[in-house]
LUMLUMDREN-2810 file (N, C-alpha, C; in Angstrom, 1 decimal):
<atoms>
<atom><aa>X</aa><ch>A</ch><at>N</at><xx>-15.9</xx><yy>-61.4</yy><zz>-40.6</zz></atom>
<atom><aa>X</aa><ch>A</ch><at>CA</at><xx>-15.5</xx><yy>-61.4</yy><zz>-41.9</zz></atom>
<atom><aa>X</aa><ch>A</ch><at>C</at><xx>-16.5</xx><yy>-62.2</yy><zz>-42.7</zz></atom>
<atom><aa>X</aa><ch>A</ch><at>N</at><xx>-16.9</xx><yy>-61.7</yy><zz>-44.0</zz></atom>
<atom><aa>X</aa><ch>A</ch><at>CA</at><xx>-17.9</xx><yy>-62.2</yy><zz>-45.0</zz></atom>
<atom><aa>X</aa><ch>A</ch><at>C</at><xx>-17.6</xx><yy>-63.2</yy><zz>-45.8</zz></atom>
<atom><aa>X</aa><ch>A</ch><at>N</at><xx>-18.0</xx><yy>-64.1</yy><zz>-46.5</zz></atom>
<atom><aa>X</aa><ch>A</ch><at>CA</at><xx>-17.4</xx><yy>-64.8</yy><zz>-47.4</zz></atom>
<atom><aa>X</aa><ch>A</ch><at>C</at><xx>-17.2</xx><yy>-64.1</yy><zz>-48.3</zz></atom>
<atom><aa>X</aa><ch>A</ch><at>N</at><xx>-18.3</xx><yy>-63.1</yy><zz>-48.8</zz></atom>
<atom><aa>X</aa><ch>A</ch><at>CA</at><xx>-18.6</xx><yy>-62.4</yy><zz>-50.1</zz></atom>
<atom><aa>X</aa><ch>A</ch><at>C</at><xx>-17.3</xx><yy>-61.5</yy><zz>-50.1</zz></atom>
<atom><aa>X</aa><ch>A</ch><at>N</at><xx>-16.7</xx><yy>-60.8</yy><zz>-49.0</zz></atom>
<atom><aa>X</aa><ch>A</ch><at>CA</at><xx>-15.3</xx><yy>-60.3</yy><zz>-48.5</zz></atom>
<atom><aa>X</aa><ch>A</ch><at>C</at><xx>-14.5</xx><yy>-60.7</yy><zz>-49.1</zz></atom>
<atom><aa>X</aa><ch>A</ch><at>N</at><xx>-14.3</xx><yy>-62.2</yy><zz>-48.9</zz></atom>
<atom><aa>X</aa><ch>A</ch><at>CA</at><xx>-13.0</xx><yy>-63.1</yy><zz>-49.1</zz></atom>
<atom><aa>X</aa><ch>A</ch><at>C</at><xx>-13.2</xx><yy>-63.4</yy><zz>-50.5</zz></atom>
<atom><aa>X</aa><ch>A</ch><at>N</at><xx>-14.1</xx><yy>-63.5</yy><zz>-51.1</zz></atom>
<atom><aa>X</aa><ch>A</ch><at>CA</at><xx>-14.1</xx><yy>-63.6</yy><zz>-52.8</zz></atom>
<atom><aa>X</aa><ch>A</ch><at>C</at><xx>-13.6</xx><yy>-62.5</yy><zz>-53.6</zz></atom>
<atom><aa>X</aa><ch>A</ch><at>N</at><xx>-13.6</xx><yy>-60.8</yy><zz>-53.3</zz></atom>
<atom><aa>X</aa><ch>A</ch><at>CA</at><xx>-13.3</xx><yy>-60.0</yy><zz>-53.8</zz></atom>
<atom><aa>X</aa><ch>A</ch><at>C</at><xx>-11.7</xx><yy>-59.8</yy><zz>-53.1</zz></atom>
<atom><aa>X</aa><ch>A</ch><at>N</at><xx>-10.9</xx><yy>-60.5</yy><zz>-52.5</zz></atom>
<atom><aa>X</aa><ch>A</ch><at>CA</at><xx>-9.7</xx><yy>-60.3</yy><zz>-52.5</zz></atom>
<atom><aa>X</aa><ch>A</ch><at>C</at><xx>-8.6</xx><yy>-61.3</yy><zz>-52.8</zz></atom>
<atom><aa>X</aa><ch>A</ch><at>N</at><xx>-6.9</xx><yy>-61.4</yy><zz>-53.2</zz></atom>
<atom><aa>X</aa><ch>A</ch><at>CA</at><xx>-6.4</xx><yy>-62.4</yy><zz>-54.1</zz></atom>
<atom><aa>X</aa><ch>A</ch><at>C</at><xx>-5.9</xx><yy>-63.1</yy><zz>-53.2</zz></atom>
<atom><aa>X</aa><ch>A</ch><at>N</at><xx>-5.2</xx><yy>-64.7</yy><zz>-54.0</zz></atom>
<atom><aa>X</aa><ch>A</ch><at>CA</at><xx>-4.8</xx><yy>-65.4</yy><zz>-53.2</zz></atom>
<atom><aa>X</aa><ch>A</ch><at>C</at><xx>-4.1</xx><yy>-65.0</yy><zz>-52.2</zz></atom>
<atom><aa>X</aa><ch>A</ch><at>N</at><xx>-3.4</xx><yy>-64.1</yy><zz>-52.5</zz></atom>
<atom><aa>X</aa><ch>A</ch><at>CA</at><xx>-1.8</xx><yy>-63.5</yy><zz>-51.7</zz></atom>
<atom><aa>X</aa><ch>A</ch><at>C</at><xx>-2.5</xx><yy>-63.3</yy><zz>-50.0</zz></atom>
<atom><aa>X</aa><ch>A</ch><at>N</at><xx>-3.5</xx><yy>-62.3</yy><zz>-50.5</zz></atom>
<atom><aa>X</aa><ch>A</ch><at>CA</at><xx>-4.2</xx><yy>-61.3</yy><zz>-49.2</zz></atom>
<atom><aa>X</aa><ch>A</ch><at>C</at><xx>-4.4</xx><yy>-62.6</yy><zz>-48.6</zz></atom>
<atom><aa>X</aa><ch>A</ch><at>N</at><xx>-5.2</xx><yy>-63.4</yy><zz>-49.4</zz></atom>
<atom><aa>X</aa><ch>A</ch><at>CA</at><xx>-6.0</xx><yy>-64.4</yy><zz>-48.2</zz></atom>
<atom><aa>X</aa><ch>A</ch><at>C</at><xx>-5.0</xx><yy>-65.2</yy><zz>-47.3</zz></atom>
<atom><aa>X</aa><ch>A</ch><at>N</at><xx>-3.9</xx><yy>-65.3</yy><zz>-47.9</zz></atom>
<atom><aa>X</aa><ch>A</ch><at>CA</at><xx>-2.7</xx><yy>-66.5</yy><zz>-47.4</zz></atom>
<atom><aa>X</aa><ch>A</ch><at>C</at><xx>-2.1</xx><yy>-65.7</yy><zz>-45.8</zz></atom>
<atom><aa>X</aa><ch>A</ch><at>N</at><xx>-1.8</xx><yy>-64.5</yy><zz>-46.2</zz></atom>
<atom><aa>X</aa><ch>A</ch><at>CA</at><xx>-1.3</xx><yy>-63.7</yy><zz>-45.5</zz></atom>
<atom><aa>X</aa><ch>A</ch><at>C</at><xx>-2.4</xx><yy>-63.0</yy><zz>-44.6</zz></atom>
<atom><aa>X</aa><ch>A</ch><at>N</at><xx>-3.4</xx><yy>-63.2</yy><zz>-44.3</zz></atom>
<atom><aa>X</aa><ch>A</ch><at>CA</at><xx>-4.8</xx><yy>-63.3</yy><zz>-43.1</zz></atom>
<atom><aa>X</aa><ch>A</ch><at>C</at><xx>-4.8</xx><yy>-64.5</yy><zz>-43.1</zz></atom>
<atom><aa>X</aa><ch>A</ch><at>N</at><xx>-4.8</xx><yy>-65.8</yy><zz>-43.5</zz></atom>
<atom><aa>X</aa><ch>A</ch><at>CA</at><xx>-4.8</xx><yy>-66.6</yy><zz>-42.6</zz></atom>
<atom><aa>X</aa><ch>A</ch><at>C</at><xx>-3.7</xx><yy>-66.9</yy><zz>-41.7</zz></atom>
<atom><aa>X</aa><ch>A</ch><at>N</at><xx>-2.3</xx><yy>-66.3</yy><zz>-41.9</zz></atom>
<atom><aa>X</aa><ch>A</ch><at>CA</at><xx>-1.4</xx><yy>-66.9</yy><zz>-41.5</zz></atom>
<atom><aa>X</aa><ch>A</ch><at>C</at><xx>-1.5</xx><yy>-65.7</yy><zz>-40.0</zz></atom>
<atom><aa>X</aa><ch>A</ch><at>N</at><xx>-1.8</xx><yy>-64.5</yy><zz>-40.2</zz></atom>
<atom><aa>X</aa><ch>A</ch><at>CA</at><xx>-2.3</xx><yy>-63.8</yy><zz>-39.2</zz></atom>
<atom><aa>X</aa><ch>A</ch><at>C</at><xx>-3.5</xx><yy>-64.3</yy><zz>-38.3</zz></atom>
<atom><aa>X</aa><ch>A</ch><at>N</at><xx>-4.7</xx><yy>-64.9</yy><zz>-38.9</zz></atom>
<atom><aa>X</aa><ch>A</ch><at>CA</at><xx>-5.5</xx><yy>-65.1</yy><zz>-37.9</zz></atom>
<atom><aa>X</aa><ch>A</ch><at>C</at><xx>-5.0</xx><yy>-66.4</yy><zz>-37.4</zz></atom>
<atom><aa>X</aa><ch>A</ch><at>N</at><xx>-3.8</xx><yy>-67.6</yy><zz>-37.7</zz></atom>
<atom><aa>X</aa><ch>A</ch><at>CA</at><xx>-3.4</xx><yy>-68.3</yy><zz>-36.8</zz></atom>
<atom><aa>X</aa><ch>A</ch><at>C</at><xx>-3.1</xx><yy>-68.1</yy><zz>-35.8</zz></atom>
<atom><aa>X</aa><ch>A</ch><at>N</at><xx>-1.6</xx><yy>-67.0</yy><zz>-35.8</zz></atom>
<atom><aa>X</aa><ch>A</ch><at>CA</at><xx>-0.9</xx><yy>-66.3</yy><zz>-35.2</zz></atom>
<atom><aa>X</aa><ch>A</ch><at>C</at><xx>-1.8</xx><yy>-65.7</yy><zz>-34.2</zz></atom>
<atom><aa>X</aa><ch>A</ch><at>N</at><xx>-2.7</xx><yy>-65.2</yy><zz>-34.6</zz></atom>
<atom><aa>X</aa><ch>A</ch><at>CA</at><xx>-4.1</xx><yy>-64.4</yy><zz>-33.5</zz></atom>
<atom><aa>X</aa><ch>A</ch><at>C</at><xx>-4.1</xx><yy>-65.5</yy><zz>-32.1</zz></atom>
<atom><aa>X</aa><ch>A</ch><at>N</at><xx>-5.1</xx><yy>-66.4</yy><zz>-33.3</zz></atom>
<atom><aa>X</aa><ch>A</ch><at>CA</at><xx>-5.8</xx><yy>-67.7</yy><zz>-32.3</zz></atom>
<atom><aa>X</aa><ch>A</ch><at>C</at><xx>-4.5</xx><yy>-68.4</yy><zz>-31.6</zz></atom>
<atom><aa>X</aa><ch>A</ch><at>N</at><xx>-3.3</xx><yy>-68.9</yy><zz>-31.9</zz></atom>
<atom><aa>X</aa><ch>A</ch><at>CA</at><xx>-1.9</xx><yy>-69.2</yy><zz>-30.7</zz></atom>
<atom><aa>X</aa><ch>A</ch><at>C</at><xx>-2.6</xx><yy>-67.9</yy><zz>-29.6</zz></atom>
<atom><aa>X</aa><ch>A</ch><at>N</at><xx>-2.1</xx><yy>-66.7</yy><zz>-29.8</zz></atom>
<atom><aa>X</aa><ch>A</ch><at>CA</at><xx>-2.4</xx><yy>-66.3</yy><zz>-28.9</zz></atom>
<atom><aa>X</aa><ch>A</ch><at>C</at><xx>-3.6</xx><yy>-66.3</yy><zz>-27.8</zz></atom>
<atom><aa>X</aa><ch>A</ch><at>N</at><xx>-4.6</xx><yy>-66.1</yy><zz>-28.7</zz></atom>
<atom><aa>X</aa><ch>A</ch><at>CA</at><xx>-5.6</xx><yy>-66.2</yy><zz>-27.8</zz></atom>
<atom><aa>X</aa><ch>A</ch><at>C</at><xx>-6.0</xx><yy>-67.2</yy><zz>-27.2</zz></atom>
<atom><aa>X</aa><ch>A</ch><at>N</at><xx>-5.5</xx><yy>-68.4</yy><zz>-27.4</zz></atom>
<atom><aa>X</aa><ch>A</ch><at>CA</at><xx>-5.2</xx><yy>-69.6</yy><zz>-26.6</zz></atom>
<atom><aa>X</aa><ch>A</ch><at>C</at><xx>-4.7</xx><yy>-69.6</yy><zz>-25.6</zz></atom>
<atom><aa>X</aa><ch>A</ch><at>N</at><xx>-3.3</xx><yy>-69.2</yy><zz>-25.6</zz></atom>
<atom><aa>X</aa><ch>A</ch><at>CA</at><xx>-2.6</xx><yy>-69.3</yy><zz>-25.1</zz></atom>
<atom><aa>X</aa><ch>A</ch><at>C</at><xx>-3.0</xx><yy>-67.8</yy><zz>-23.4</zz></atom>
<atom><aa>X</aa><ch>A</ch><at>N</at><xx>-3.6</xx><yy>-67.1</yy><zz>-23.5</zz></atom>
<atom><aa>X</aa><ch>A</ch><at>CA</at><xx>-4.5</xx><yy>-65.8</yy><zz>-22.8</zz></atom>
<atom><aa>X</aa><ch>A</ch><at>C</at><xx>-5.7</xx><yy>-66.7</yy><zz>-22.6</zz></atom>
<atom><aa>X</aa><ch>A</ch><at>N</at><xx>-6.1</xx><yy>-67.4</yy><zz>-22.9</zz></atom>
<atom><aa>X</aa><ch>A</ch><at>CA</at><xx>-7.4</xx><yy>-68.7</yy><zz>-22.1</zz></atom>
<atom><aa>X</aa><ch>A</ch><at>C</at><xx>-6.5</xx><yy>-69.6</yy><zz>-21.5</zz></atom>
<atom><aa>X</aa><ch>A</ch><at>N</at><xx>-5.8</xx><yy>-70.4</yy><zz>-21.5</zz></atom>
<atom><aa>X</aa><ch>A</ch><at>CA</at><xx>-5.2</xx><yy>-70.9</yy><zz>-20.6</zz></atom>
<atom><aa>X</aa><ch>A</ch><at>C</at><xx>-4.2</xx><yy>-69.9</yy><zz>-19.6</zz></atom>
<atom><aa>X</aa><ch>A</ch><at>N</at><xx>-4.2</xx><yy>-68.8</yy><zz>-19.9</zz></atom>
<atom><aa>X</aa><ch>A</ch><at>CA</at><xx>-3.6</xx><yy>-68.0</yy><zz>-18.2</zz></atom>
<atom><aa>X</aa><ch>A</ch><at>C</at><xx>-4.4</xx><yy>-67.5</yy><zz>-17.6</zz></atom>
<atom><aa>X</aa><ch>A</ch><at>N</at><xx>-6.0</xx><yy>-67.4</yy><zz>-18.4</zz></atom>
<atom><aa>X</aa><ch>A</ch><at>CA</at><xx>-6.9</xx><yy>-66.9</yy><zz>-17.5</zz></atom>
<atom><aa>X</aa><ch>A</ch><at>C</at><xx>-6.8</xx><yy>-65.3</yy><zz>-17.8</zz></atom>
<atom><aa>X</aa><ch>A</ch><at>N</at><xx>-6.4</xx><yy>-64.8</yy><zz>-18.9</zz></atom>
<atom><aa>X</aa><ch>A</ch><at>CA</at><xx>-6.3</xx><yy>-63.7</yy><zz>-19.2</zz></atom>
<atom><aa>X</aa><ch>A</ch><at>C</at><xx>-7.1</xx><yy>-63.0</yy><zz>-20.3</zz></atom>
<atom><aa>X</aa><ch>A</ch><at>N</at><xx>-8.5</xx><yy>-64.1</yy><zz>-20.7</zz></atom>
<atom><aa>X</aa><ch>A</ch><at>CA</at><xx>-8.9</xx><yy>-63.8</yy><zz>-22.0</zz></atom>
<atom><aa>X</aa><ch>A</ch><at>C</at><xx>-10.7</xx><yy>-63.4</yy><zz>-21.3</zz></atom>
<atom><aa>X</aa><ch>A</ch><at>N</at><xx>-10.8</xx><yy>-61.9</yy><zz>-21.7</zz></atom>
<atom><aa>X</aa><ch>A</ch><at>CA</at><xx>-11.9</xx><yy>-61.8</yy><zz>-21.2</zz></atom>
<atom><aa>X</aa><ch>A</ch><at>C</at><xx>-13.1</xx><yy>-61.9</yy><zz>-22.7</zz></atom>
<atom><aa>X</aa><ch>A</ch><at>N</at><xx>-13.1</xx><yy>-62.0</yy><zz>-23.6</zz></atom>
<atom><aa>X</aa><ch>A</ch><at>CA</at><xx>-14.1</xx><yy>-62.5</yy><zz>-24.7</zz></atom>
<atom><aa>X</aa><ch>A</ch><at>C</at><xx>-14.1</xx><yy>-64.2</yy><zz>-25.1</zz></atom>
<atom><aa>X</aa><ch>A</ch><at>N</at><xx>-14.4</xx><yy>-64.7</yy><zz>-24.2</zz></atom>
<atom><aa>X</aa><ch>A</ch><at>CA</at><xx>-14.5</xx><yy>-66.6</yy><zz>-25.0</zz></atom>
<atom><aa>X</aa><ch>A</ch><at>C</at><xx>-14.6</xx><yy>-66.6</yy><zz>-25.9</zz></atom>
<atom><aa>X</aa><ch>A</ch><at>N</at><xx>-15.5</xx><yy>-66.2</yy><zz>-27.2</zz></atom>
<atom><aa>X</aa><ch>A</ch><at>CA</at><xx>-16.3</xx><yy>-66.2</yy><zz>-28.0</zz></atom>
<atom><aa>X</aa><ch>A</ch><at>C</at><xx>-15.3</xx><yy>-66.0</yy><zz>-29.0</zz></atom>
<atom><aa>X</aa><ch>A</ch><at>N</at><xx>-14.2</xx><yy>-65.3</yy><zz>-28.9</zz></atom>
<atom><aa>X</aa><ch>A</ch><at>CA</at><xx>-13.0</xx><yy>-64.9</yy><zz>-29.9</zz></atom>
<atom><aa>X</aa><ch>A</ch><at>C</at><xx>-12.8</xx><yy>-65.7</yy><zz>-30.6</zz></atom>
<atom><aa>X</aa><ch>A</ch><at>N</at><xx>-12.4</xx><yy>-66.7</yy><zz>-29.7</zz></atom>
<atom><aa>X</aa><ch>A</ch><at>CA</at><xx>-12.0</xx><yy>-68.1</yy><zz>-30.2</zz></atom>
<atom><aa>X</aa><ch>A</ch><at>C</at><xx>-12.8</xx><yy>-68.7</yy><zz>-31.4</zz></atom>
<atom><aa>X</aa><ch>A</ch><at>N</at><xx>-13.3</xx><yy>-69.1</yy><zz>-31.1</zz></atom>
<atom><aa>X</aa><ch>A</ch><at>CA</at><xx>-14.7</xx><yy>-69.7</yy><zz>-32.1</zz></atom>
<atom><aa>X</aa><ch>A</ch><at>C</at><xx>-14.3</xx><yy>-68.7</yy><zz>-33.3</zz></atom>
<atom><aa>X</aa><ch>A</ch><at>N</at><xx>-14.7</xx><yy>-67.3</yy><zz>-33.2</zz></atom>
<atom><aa>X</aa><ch>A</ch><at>CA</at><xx>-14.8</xx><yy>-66.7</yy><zz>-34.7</zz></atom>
<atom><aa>X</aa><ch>A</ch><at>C</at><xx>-13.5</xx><yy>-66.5</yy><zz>-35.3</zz></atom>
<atom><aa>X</aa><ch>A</ch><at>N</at><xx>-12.4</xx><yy>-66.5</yy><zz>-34.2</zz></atom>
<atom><aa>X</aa><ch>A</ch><at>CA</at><xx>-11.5</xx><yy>-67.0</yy><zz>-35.3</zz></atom>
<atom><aa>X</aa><ch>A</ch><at>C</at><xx>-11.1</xx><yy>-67.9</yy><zz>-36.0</zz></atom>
<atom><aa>X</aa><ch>A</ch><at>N</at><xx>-11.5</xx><yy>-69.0</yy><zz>-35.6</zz></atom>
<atom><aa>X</aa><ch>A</ch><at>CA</at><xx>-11.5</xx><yy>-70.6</yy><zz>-35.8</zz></atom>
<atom><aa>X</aa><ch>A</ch><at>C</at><xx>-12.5</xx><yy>-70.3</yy><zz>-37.2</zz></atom>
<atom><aa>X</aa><ch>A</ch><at>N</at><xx>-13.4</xx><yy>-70.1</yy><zz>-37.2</zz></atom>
<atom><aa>X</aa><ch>A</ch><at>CA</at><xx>-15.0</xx><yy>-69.7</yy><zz>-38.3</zz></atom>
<atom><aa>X</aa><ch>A</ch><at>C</at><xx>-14.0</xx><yy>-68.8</yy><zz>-39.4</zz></atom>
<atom><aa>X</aa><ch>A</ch><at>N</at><xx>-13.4</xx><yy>-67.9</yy><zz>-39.1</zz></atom>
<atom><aa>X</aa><ch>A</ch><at>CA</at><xx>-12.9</xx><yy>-67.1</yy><zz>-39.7</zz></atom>
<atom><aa>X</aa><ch>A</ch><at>C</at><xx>-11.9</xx><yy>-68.1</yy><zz>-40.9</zz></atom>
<atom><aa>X</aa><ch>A</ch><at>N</at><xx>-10.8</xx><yy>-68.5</yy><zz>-40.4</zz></atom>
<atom><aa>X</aa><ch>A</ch><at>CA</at><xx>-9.5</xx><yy>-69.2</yy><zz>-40.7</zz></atom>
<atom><aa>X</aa><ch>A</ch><at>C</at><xx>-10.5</xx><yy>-70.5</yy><zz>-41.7</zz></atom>
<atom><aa>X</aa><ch>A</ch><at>N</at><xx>-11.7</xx><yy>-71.1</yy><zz>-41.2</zz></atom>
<atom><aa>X</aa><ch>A</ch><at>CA</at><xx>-12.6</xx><yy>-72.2</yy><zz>-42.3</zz></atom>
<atom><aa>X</aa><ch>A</ch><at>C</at><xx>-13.0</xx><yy>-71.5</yy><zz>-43.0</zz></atom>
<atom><aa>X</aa><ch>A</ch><at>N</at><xx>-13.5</xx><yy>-70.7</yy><zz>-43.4</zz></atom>
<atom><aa>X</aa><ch>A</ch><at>CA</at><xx>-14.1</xx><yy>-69.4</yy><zz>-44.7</zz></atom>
<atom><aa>X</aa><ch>A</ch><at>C</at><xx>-13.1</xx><yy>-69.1</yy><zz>-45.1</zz></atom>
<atom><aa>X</aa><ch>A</ch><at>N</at><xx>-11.9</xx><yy>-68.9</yy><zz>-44.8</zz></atom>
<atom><aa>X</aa><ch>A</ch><at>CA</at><xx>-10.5</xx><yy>-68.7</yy><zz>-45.5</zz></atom>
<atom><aa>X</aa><ch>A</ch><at>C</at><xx>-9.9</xx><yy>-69.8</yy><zz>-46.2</zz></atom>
<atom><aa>X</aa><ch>A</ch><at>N</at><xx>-9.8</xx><yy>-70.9</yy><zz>-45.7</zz></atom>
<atom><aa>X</aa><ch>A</ch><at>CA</at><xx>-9.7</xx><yy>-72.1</yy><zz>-46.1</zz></atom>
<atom><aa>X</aa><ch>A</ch><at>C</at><xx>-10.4</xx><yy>-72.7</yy><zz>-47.5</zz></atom>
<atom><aa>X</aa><ch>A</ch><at>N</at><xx>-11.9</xx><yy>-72.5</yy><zz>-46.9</zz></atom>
<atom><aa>X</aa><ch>A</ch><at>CA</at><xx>-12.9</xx><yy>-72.7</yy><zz>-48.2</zz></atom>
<atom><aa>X</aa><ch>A</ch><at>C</at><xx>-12.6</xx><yy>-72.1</yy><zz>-49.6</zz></atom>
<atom><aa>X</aa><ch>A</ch><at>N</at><xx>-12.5</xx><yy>-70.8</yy><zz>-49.0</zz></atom>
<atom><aa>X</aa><ch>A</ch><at>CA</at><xx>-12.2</xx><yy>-69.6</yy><zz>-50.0</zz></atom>
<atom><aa>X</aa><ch>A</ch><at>C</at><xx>-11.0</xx><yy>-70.2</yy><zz>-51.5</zz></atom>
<atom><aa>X</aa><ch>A</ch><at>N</at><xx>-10.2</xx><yy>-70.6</yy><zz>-50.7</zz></atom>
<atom><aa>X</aa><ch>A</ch><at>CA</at><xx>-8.5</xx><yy>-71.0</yy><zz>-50.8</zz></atom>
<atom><aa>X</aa><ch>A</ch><at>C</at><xx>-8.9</xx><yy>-72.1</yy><zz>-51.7</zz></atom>
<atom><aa>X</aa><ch>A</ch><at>N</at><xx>-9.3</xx><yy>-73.0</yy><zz>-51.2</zz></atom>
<atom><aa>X</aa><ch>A</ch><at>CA</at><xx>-10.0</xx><yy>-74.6</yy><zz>-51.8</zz></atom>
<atom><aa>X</aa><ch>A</ch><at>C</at><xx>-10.8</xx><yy>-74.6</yy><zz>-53.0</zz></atom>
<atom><aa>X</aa><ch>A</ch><at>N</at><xx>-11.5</xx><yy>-73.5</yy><zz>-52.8</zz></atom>
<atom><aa>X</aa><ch>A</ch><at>CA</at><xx>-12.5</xx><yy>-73.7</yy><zz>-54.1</zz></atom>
<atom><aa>X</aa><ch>A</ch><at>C</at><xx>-11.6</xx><yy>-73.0</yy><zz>-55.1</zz></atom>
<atom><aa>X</aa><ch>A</ch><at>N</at><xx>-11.1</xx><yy>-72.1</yy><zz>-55.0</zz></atom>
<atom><aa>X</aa><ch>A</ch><at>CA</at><xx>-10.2</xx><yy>-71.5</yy><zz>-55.7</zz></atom>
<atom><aa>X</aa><ch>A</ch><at>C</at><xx>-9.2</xx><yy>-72.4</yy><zz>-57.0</zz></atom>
<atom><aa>X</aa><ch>A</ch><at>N</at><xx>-8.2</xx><yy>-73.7</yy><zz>-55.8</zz></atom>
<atom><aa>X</aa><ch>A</ch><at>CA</at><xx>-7.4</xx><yy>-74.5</yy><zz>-56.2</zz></atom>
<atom><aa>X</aa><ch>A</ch><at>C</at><xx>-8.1</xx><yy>-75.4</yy><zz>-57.0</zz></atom>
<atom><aa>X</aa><ch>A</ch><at>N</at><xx>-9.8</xx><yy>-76.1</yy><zz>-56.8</zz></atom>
<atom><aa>X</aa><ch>A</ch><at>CA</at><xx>-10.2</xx><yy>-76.8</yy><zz>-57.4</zz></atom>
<atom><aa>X</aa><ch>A</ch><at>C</at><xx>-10.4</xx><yy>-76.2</yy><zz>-59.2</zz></atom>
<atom><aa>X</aa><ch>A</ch><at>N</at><xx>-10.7</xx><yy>-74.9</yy><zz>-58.7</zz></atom>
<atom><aa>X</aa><ch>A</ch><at>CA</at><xx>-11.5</xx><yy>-73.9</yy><zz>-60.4</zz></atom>
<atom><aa>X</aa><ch>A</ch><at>C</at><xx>-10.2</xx><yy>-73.9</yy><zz>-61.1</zz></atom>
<atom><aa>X</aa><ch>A</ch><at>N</at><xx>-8.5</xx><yy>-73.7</yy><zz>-60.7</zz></atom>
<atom><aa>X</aa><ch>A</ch><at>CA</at><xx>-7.9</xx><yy>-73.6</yy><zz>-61.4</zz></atom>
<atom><aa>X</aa><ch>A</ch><at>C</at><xx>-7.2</xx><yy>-75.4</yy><zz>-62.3</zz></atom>
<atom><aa>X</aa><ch>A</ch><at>N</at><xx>-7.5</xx><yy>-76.4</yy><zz>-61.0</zz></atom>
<atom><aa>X</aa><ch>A</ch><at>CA</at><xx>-7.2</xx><yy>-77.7</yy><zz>-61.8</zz></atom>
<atom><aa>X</aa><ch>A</ch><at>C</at><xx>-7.9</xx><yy>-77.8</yy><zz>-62.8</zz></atom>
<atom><aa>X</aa><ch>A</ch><at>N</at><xx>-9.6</xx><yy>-77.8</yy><zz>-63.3</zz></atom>
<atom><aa>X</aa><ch>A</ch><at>CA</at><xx>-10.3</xx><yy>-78.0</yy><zz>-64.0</zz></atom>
<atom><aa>X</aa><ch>A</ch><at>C</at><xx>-10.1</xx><yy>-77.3</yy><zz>-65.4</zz></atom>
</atoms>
C-alpha cells in the first residue's frame, strides 16, 4: 500500500483498514509462533503498512486542529 493511496481515501476507510491490518498481523503472529507462517516478511509490511496508516491519520488530526 502507497501513501499516495492512503491520502485519496476518508478517515472512516483508513480506521476500518487499520483495524483489519491489526486483526491480520494478531494473526500472523500468532501462525509464526506455531511454525505455520511460510512468508516472514508479512510481518514487517504489515507493521509498515499500519505506520503509513497511522501517519496518514496524524497528519490529518494535526490539519484539522490548526
Amino acid at each position: 500500500m502507497k501513501a499516495h493511496e492512503l491520502l485519496t481515501r476518508s478517515t472512516e476507510e483508513l480506521e476500518n483498514e487499520l483495524e483489519s491490518l491489526k486483526e491480520n498481523l494478531f494473526n500472523q503472529k500468532s501462525r509464526s509462533i506455531l511454525g505455520q507462517l511460510e512468508d516472514t516478511t508479512l510481518i514487517g509490511k504489515i507493521r509498515k503498512d499500519i505506520a503509513r496508516i497511522k501517519t496518514v491519520l496524524r497528519a490529518r488530526e494535526l490539519d484539522t486542529q490548526e
